[in-house]
N, C-alpha and C positions, 0 to 999 in steps of 0.2 A: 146971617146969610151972605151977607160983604166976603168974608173969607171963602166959603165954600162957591159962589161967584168967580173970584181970584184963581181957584182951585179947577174949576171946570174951564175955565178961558185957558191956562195955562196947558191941561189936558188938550182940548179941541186944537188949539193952535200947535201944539208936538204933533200931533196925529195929523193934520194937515199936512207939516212939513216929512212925516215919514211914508205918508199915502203917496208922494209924489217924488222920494226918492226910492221908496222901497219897489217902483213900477209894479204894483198892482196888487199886492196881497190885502193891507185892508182896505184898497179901495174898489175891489171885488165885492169885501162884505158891507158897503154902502150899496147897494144891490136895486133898494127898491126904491131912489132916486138918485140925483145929480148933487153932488155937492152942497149947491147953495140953496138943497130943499132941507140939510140934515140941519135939525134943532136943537140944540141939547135936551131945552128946556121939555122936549116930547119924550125925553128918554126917564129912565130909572136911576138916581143917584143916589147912592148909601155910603155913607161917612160913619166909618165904624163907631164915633165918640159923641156922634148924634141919636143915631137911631139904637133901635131897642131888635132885642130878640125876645121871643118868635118875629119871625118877619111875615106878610102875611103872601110875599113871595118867594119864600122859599119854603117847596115842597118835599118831603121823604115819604118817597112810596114802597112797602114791601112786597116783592111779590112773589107767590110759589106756584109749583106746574100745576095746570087744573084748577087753580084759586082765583078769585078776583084779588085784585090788587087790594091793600088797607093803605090809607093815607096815616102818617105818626100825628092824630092831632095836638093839637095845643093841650100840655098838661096831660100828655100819655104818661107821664115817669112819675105820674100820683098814684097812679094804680102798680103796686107792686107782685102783680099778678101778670100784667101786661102782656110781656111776654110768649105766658101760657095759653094766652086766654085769643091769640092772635095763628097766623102762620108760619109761626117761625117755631123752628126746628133746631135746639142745644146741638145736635150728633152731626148736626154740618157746617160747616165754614160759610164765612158770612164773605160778602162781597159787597162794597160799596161801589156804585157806578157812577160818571160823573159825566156829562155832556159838555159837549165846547157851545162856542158861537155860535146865535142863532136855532138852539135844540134844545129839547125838553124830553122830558118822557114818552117813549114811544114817538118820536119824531127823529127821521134820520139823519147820519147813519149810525148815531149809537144805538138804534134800537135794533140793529143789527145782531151786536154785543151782546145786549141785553135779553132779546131772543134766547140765543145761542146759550146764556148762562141758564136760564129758565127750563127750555131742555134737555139740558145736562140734567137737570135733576138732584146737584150732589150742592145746591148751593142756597144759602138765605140771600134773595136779592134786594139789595137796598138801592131802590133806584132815585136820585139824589135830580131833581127839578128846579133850576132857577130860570128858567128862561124868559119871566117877563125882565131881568136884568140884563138879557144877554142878547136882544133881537136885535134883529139888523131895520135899521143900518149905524148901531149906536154900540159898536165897536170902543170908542174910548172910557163910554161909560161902562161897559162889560169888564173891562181893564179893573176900571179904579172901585167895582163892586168885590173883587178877590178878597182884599182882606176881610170887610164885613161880613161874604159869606162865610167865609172860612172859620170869623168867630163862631158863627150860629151855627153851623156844623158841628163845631167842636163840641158845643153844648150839647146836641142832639146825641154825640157819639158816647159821652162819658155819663149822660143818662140810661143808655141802652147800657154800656158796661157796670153800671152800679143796679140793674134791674136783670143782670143775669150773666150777658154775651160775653161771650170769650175773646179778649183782644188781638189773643194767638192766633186766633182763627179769625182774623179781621183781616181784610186787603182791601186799599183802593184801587181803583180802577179809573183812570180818567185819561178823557181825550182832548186834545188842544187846550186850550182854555181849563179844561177841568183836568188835565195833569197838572196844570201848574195848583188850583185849589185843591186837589189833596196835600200838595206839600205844602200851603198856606195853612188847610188844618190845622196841619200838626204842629205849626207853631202855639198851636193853643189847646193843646191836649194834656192833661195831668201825666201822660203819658206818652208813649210811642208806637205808631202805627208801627205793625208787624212786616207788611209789604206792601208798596205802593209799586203799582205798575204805571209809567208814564206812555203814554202813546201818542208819539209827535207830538212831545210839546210848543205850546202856540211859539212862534215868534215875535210877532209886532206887536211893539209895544212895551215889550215886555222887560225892566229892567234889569242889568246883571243884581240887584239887591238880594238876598235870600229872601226880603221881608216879603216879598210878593211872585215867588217863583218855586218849584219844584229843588230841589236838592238831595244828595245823599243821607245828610242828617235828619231829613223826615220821618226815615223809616229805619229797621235794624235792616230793611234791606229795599233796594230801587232799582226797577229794570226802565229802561228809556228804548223803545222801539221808534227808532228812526226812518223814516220813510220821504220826509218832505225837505230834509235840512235847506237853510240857507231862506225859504219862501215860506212858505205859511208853519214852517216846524223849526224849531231853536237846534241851534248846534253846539251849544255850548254843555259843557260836562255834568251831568245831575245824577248819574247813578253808579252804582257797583257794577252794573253791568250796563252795555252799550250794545243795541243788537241793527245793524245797517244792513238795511235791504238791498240788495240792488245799488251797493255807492253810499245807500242814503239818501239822495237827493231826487229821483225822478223814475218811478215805476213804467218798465217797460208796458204792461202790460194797462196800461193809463195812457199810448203815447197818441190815441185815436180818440182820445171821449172830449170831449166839450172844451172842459175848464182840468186839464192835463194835472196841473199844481194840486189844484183841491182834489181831484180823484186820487192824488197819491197822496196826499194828506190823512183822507179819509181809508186807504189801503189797512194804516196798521191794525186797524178795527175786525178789519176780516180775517187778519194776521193772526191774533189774538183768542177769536171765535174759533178759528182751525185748531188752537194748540188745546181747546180743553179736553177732548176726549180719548186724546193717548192714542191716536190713528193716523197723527199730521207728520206727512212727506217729508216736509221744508225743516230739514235738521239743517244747523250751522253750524262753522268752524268759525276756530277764534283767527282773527285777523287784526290788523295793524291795532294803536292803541287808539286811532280817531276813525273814525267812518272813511275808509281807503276810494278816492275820485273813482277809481274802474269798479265795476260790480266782479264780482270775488266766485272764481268757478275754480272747481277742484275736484278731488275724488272725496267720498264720505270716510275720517278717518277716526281714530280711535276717540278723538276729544271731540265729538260731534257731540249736539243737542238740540231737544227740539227747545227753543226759549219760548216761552208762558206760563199760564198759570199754576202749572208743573211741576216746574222748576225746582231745581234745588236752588234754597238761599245762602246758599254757598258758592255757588258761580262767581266769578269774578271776573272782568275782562269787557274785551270788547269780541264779538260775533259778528260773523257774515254770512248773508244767506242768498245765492244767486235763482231766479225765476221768473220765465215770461209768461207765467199765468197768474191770474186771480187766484188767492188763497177763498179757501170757505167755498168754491163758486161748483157745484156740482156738473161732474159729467155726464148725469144723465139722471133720470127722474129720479129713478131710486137712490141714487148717490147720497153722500151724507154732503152738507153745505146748506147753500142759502142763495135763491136763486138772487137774490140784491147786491151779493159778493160778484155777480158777474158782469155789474155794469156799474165802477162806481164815477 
């Protein structure tokens, strides 16, 4: 325990020193006290070379429209019936969903997303729960739980592919924190995710390492929806495709709500929810090779697209998409959206 001591002190004390240069992104998600109330010793630590999987915090829930949710229990990949015998659906694409900081199943704003995938209808939702690892205000243990989870995912995921699923038809999906653990998965995959979609991924904390970060070699293919860069969202390079809202950096349409940074943080979520149904407005043009300082207006030209789940995995580039309104956020009852897209 001397080592893993050693391990967390040197954590705590980095995070210290980045909470009070970075002026306020993880010292926001210390939230539900002061500094010198955070403990470690109160938080969740997992040392991948320690601990065991199953974990008995980490949850995969599946869910389908009109269904109750199923929990994957312990030793679901002994029945090789599983599959059948459950709500999942061979003839549709599967979707893995992954929560940041502070969020679990059905707690916002991924369950926005998650919503959003569930109504569509056209998807096996794998909605992926670790959040007694991730609560606030224990932010650097959230950090150094990545790799661990990511092992025990791995396992979850090449047990469902040896009891049926189609890989091709597999995408992650994850937000802050959980785009960077999709791409931590796949370091441990006999295989290669098909498509991970990153959505702002976290920033602090986070090192330039691959071993604990999102990248292109995760997937045969990686879209990065940028909305927060520079403050609660990374800017550094991780996909084949790069899609900058607004700059990237700070949503007009967040420039009135509370905590400005994390409402556009949490924006690409809505971004995302808008692109599944083949109806979404907000087509982009390719632009600079980095997320371009000014938000990027133009006329809609031949190389427009709308970027999500959509997409061709052929795209390549960087995208700009200019807009002072909430994506997802309906204009009026009937409207298609979500009324949570309109205040985040």
């Amino acid at each position: 325990m001397r080592g893993f001591s050693i391990v967390v002190a040197c954590l705590v004390s980095f995070g210290w020193e980045q909470i009070f240069a970075a002026r306020g992104p993880i010292q926001e998600a210390f939230q539900n006290g002061l500094a010198a109330q955070y403990r470690p010793e109160d938080c969740v630590w997992r040392r991948e070379y320690e601990h065991r999987c199953p974990d008995p915090d980490i949850h995969v829930y599946l869910h389908k429209l009109g269904k109750e949710r199923i929990e994957l229990q312990q030793g679901f990949e002994e029945s090789r019936d599983w599959l059948n015998n459950v709500n999942f659906d061979p003839g549709l694409d599967n979707v893995f969903l992954i929560h940041g900081f502070n969020g679990g199943d059905g707690v916002m704003p991924t369950a926005v997303l998650r919503d959003a995938y569930i109504r569509n209808g056209s998807y096996n939702v794998f909605a992926v729960d670790w959040g007694a690892m991730v609560k606030s205000p224990c932010y650097p243990a959230a950090v150094a739980n990545i790799r661990f989870v990511g092992s025990c995912l791995a396992k979850v995921l090449t047990n469902l592919r040896d009891l049926g699923m189609s890989v091709p038809r597999t995408t992650c999906v994850g937000h802050s924190l959980g785009a960077h653990l999709c791409g931590v998965i796949g370091n441990y995959l006999p295989f290669r995710w098909e498509r991970i979609f990153g959505l702002d991924p976290a920033r602090p904390l986070i090192s330039p390492s691959r071993l604990n970060r999102l990248d292109m070699t995760d997937a045969k293919f990686v879209c990065a929806v940028r909305t927060n860069t520079g403050y609660y969202g990374d800017s550094l390079p991780v996909g084949h495709v790069d899609m900058c809202a607004n700059g990237g950096k700070a949503q007009p349409s967040c420039s009135s709500a509370g905590r400005p940074e994390l409402c556009s943080h949490n924006w690409s979520l809505c971004f995302m929810a808008d692109s599944l149904d083949g109806r979404s407005e907000l087509y982009t043009e390719p632009c600079s090779a980095r997320c371009p300082p000014l938000r990027r207006i133009g006329p809609r030209g031949k190389n427009s697209l709308v970027i999500g789940h959509n997409m061709s995995d052929k795209t390549r580039g960087t995208y700009c998409v200019s807009t002072d309104d909430f994506p997802y956020c309906p204009k009026s009852d009937n409207d298609r959206g979500d009324k949570r897209c309109c205040h985040l």
